[in-house]
C-alpha positions as CSV (number, residue, x, y, z in Angstrom):
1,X,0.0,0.0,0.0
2,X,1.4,3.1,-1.2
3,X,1.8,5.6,1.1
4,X,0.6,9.4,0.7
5,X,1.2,12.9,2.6
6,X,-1.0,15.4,2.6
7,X,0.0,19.1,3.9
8,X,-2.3,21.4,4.3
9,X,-3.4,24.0,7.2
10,X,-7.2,23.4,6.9
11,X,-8.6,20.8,8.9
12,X,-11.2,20.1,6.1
13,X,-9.3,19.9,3.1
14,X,-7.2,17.8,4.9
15,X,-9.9,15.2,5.5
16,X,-11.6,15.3,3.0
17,X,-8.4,14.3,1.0
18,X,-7.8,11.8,3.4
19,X,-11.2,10.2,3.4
20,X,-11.2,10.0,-0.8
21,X,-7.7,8.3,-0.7
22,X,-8.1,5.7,2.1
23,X,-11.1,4.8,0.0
24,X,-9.1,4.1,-2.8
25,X,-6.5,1.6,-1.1
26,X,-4.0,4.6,-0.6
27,X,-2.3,4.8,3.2
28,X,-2.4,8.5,3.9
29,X,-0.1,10.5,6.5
30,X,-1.3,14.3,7.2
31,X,0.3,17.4,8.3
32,X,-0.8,20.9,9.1
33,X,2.5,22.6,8.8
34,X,6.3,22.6,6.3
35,X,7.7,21.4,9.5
36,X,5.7,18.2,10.2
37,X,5.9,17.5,6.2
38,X,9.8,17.7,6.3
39,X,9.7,15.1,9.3
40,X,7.3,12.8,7.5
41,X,9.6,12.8,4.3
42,X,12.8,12.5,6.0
43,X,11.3,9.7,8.6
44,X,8.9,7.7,6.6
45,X,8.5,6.4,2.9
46,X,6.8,8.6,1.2
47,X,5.3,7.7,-2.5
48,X,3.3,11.0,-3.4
49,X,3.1,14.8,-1.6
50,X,-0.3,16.6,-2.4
51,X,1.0,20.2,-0.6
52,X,-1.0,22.9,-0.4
53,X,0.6,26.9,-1.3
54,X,0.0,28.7,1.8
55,X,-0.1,27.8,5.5
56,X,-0.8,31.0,7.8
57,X,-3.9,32.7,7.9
58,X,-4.6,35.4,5.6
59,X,-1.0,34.7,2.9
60,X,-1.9,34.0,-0.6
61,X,1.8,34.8,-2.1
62,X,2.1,31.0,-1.9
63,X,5.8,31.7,-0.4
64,X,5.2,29.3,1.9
65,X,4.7,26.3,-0.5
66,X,7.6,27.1,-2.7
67,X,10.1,26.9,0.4
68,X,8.3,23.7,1.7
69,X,8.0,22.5,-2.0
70,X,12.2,22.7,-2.2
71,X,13.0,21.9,1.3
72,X,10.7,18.2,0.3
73,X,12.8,18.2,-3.0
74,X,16.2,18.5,-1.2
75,X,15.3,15.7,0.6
76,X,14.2,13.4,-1.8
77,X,15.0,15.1,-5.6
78,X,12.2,12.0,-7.2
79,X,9.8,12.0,-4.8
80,X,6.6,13.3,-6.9
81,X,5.0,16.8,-5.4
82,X,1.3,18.0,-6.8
83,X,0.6,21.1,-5.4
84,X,-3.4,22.7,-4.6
85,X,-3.1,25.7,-5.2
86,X,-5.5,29.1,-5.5
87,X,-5.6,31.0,-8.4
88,X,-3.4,33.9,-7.0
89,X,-0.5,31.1,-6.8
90,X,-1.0,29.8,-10.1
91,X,2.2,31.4,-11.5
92,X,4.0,30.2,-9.0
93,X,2.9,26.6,-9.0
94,X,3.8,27.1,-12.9
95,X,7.1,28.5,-11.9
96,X,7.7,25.4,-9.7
97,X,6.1,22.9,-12.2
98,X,9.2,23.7,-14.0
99,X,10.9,23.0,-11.2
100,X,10.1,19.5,-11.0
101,X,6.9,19.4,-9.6
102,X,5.1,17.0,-10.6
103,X,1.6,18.8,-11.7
104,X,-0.8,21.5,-9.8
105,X,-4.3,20.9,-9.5
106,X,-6.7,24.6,-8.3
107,X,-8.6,24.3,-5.6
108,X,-11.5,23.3,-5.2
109,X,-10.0,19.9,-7.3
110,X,-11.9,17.3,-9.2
111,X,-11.5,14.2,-7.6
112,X,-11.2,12.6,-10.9
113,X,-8.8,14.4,-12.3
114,X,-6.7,14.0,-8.9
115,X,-7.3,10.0,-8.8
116,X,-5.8,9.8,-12.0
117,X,-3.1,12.0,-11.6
118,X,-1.8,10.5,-8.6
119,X,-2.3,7.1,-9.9
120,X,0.0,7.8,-12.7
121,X,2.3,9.5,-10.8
122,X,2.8,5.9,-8.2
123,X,3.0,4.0,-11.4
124,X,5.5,6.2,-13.1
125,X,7.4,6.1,-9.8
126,X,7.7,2.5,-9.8
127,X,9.5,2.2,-13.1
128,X,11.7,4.9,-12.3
129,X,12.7,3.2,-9.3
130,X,13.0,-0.3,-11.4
131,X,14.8,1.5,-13.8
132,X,17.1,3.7,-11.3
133,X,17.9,0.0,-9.6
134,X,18.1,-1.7,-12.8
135,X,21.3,0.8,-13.8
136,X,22.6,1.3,-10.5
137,X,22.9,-2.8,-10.8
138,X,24.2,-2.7,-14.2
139,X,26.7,-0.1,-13.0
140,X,28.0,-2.8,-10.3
141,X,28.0,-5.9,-12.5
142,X,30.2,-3.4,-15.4
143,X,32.4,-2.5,-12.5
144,X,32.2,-6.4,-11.1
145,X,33.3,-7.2,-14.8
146,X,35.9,-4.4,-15.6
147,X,37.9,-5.4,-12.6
148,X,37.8,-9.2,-13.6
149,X,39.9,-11.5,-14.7
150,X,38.7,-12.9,-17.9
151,X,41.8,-14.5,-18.9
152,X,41.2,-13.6,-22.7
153,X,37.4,-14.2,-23.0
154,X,35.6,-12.7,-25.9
155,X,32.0,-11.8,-26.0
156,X,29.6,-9.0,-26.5
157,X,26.5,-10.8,-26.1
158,X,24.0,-10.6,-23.4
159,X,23.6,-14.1,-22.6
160,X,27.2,-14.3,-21.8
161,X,27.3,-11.1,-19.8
162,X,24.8,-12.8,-17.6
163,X,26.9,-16.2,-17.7
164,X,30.2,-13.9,-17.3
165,X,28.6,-12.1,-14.0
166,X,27.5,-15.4,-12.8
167,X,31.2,-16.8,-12.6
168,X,32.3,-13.8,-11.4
169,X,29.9,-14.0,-8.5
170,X,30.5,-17.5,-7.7
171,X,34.3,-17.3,-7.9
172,X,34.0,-15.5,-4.1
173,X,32.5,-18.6,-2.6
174,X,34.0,-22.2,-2.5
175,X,30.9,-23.9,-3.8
176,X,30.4,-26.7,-6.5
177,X,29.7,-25.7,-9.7
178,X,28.1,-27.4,-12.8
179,X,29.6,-26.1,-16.7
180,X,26.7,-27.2,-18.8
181,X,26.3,-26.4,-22.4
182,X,27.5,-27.9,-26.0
183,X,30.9,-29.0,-27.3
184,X,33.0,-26.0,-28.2
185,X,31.1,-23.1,-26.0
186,X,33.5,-22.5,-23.3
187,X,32.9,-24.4,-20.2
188,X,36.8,-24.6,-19.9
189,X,37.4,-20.8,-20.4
190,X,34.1,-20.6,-17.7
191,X,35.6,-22.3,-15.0
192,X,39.3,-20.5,-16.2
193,X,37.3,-17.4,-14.8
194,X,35.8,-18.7,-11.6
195,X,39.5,-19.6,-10.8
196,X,40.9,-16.6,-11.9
197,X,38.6,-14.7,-10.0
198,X,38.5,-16.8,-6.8
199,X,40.6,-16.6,-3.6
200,X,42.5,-19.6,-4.8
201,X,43.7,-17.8,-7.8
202,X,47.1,-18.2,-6.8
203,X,46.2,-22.5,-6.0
204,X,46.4,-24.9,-8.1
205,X,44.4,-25.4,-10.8
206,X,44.5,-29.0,-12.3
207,X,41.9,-30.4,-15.2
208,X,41.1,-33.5,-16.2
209,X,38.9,-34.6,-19.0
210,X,36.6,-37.9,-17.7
211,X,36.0,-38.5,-21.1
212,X,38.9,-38.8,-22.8
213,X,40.2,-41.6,-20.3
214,X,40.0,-45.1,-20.6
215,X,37.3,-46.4,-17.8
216,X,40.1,-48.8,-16.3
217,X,42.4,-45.4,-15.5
218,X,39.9,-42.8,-14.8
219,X,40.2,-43.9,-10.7
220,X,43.9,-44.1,-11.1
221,X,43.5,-41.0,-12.7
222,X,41.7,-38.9,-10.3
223,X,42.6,-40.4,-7.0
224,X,46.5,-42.1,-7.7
225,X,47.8,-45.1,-7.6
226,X,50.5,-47.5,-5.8
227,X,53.3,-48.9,-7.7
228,X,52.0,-52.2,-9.3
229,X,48.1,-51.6,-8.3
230,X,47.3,-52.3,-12.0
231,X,49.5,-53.6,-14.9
232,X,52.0,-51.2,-16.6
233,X,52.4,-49.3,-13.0
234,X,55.6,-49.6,-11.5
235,X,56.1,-46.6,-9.7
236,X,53.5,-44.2,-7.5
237,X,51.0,-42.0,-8.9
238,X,49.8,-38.8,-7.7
239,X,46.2,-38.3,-8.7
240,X,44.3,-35.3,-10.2
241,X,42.6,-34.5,-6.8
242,X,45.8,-34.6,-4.8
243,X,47.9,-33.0,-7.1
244,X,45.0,-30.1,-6.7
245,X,45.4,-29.7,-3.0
246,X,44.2,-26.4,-1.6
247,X,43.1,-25.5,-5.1
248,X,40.1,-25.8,-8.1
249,X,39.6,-29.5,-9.8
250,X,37.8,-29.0,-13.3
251,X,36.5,-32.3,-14.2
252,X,35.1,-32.0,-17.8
253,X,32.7,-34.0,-19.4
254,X,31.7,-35.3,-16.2
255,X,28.9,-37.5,-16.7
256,X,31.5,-40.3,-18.3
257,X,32.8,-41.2,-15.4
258,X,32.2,-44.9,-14.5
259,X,29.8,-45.6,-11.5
260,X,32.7,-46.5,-9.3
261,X,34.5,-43.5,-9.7
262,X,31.1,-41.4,-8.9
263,X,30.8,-43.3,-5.8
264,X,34.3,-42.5,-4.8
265,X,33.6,-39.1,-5.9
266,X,30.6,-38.4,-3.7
267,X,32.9,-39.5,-0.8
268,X,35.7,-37.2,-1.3
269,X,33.2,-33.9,-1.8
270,X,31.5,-35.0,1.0
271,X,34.6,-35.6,3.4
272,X,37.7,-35.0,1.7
273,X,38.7,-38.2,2.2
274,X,40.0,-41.0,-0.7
275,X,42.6,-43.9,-1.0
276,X,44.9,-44.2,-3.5
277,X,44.4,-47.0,-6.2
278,X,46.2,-50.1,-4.5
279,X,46.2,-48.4,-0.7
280,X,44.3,-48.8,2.6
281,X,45.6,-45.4,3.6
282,X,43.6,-43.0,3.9
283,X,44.4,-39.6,2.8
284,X,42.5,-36.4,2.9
285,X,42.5,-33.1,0.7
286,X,40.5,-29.5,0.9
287,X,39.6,-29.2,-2.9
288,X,36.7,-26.7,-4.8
289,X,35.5,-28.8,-7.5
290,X,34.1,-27.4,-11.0
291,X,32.5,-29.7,-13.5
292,X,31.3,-29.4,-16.7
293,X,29.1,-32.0,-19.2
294,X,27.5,-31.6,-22.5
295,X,25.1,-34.1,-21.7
296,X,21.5,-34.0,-20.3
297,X,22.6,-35.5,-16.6
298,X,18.9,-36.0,-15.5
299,X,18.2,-38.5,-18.7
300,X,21.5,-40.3,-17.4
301,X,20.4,-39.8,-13.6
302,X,17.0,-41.5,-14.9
303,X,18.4,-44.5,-16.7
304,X,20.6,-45.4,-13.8
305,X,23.8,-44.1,-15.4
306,X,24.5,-40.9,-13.2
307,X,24.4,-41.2,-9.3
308,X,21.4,-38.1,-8.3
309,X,23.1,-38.0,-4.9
310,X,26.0,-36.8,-6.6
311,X,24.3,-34.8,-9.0
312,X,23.1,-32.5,-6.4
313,X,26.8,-32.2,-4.4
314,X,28.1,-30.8,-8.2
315,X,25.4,-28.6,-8.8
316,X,25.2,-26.4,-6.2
317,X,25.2,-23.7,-9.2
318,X,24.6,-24.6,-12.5
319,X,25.9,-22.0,-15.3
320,X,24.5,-23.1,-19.0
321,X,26.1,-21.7,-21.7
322,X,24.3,-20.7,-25.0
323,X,25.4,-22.5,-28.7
324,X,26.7,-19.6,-30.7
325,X,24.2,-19.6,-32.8
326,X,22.0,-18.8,-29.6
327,X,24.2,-16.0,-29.0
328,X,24.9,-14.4,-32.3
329,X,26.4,-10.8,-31.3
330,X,29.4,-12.9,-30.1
331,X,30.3,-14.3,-33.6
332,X,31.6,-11.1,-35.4
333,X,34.0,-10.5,-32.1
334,X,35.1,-13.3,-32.1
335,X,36.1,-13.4,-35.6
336,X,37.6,-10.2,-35.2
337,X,40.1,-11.5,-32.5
338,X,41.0,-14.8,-34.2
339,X,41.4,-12.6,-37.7
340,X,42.8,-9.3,-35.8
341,X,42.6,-6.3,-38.5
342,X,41.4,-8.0,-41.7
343,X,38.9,-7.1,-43.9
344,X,35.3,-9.1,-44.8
345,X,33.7,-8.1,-47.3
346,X,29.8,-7.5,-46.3
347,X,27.9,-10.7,-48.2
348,X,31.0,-12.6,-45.9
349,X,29.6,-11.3,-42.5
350,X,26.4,-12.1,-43.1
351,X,27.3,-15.4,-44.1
352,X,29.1,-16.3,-41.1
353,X,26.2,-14.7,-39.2
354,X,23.8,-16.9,-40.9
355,X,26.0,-20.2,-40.4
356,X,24.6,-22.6,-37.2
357,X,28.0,-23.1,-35.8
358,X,27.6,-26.7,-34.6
359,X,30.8,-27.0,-33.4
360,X,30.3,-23.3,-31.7
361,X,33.6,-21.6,-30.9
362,X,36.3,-24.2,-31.8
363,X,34.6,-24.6,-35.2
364,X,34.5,-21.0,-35.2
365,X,38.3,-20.5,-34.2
366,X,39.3,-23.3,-36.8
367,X,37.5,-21.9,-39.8
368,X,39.4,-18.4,-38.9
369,X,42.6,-20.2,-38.5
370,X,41.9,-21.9,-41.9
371,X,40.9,-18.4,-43.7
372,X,44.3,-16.8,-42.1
373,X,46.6,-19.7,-43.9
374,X,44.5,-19.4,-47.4
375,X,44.3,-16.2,-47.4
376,X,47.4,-14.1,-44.9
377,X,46.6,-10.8,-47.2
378,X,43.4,-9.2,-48.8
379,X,39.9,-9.3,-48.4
380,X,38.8,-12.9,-46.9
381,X,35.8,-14.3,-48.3
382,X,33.6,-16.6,-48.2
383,X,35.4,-19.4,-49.3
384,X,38.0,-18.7,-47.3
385,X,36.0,-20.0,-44.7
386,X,35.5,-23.6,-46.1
387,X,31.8,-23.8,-44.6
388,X,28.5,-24.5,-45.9
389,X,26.2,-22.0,-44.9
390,X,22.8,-24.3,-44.1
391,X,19.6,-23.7,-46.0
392,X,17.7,-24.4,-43.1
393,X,20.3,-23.2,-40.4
394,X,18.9,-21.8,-36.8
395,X,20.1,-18.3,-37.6
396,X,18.5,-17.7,-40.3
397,X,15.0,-18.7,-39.4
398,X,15.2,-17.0,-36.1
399,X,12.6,-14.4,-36.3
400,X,14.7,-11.9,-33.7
401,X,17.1,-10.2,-35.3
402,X,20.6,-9.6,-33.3
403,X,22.6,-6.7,-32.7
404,X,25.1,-7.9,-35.1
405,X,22.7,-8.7,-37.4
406,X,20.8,-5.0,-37.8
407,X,24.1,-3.4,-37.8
408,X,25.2,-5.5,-41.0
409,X,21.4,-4.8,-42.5
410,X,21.9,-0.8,-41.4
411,X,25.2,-0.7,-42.9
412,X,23.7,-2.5,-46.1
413,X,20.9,-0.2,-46.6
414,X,23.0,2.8,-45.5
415,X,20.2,3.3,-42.8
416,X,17.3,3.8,-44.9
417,X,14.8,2.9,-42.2
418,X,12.2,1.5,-44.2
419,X,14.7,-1.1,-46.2
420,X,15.9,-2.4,-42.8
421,X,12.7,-2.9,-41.5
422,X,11.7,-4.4,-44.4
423,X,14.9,-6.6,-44.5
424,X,13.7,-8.4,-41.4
425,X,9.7,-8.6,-41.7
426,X,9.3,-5.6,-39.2
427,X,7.5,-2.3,-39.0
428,X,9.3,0.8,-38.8
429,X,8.0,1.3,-35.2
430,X,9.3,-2.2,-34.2
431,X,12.6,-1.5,-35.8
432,X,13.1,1.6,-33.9
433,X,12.5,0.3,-30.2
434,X,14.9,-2.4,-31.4
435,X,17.7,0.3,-32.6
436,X,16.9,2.0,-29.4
437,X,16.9,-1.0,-27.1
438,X,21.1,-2.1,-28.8
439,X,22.0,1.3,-28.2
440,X,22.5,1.7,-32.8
441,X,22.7,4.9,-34.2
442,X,20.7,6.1,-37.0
């Protein structure tokens, strides 16, 4: 319930106003005097002030109202202020409307017109304060960021701005977090941040990839081995998790590991504790651990193939990276920093725009690498490239246009509005709040 202040000197006015909000759902708060008002604003939250001009018997200058008006104002510069006013005060309560107050009503008002005006003025309130919150939030997350270590990451995206302030966040604590997303996206580079960014940046930092192991050495692997445990071995082996005491385990593609290894897994997050391959000794390490899979882990938990209690001790935070062809913005940039300072001609951007990117970043980084051997001078095109842009490819039935996209269409059309928005199926109208909303010029 919002709530109101009303200041006026007349006992009436001031009921009367009271009774005709209340009725309305409005919680209302009255004084008779500037000084009880300027107490109210500074001790109570205040939504709206309806003030009146004058407040001693016999004064119509309205003198009164504009000191009390900017005394409320120093206070709180947003807090909305309609002033009641005579008409002997109505060039002052102009004079103060262009001020900042928010509108003047004469007296005697029409409830009406007051209703609506101060309903518009809560609601327009609200989004302010959404919007002043939203930016003072950005603000922190941009200064979160440009403080970061993002040990090389490229992006300009949205969805990895909110993926990118998620690490970051997490990188304080010493939970468990889950990488999920495709082949190719990142995870590593993801979990290269939260490190980075942690109080065990300085710690070790050890990674080892479940799914490129043999099952018969992934145990061995992880948690070590005595000499002559298994055949081959003739000498000790430290394990992954020991060798990353103190520090940040990355275990990617995590839902290959074998069912014995999970349930010697789940042990040493929930205690620390594990024996090496071949040992009865028990040994103990203080390690964060970060995981990543490209897999769906709830089909495997289902089908008996993933533990769930495990699950659950890995995913404390789950961060879910976007294909690149979710994420288009990011495609251009990153072509620009594999391909630093070369030239594409405009059909070539498109083209890579429109391509679905399967194998997401590292297809993206070994096409460039291919275009910079065929081509290390001139224009690149195409070709260069050696892909096959898809008929039916993702990007270019999504019905959103990106960032990246309208700029390449803007340039194209040399920002004749009405081509753009035809370009892409759109009104002129709906092209606008879209060049307003990525910040293009035009």
């Amino acid at each position: 319930m919002e709530k109101i202040l009303i200041v006026d000197d007349n006992p009436a006015i001031l009921d009367a106003l009271s009774l005709l909000l209340e009725i309305h759902d409005f919680e209302v708060v009255t004084a008779s005097n500037p000084l009880e008002a300027i107490q109210a604003v500074q001790y109570q939250r205040i939504a709206l002030v309806i003030q009146d001009m004058n407040f001693t018997a016999d004064t119509t200058s309205g003198e009164e109202g504009k000191e009390l008006f900017y005394a409320l104002r120093d206070i709180n510069p947003h807090l909305p202020i309609i002033l009641i006013t005579a008409w002997t005060e109505l060039s002052t309560a102009v004079e103060l409307v262009k001020a900042g107050a928010a509108d003047y009503l004469p007296k005697p008002w029409d409830d009406t017109k007051l209703l609506t005006c101060v309903n518009n003025l809560i609601e327009l309130g609200k989004v302010k304060q959404q919007n002043e919150t939203f930016t003072r939030h950005q603000q922190e997350r941009d200064a979160s960021v440009h403080n970061a270590n993002l040990v090389g990451l490229i992006y300009k995206s949205t969805a990895m701005e909110h993926i990118v302030n998620l690490a970051i966040q997490v990188a304080k604590s010493d939970i468990s977090v889950l990488i999920t997303g495709p082949n190719g996206s990142g995870k590593e580079r993801i979990a290269q941040i939260i490190q980075a960014n942690s109080l065990l940046a300085d710690k070790p930092f050890i990674t080892v990839n479940a799914g490129a192991l043999p099952s018969e050495l992934i145990e061995a692997e992880l948690f070590g081995a005595e000499a002559g445990a298994y055949t081959g071995i003739t000498k000790q082996r430290i394990g992954r998790f020991e060798a990353a005491d103190g520090g940040t385990l990355f275990l990617d593609e995590i839902g290959n590991l074998p069912l014995s290894g999970q349930m010697k897994l789940l042990r040493i997050l929930q205690t620390g504790e594990f024996e090496r391959l071949g040992s009865t000794q028990t040994r103990k390490v203080n390690v964060r651990v970060i995981s990543a899979t490209n897999e769906g882990l709830s089909h495997a938990i289902k089908t008996g193939q993933f533990r769930e209690d495990l699950y659950y001790r890995l995913n404390v935070i789950e961060l879910n990276l976007p294909s690149l062809a979710d994420r288009p913005d990011d495609i251009l940039a990153l072509v620009a920093h594999f391909l630093p300072e070369r030239a594409f001609s405009l059909s070539t951007e498109k083209a890579l725009l429109a391509h679905s990117w399967p194998g997401n970043v590292r297809e993206l980084e070994n096409a460039c690498k291919r275009a910079g051997v065929l081509k290390p001078t001139g224009m690149i095109e195409l070709a260069d490239f050696g892909l096959q842009v898809e008929v039916n490819s993702p990007a270019q039935t999504r019905t959103e246009p990106s960032k990246q996209e309208i700029e390449l269409a803007m340039r194209e059309y040399q920002g004749v509005i009405a081509k753009v928005a035809r370009h892409f199926g759109l009104s002129r109208q709906a092209l606008y709040r879209r060049l307003d909303k990525f910040k293009i010029d035009y």
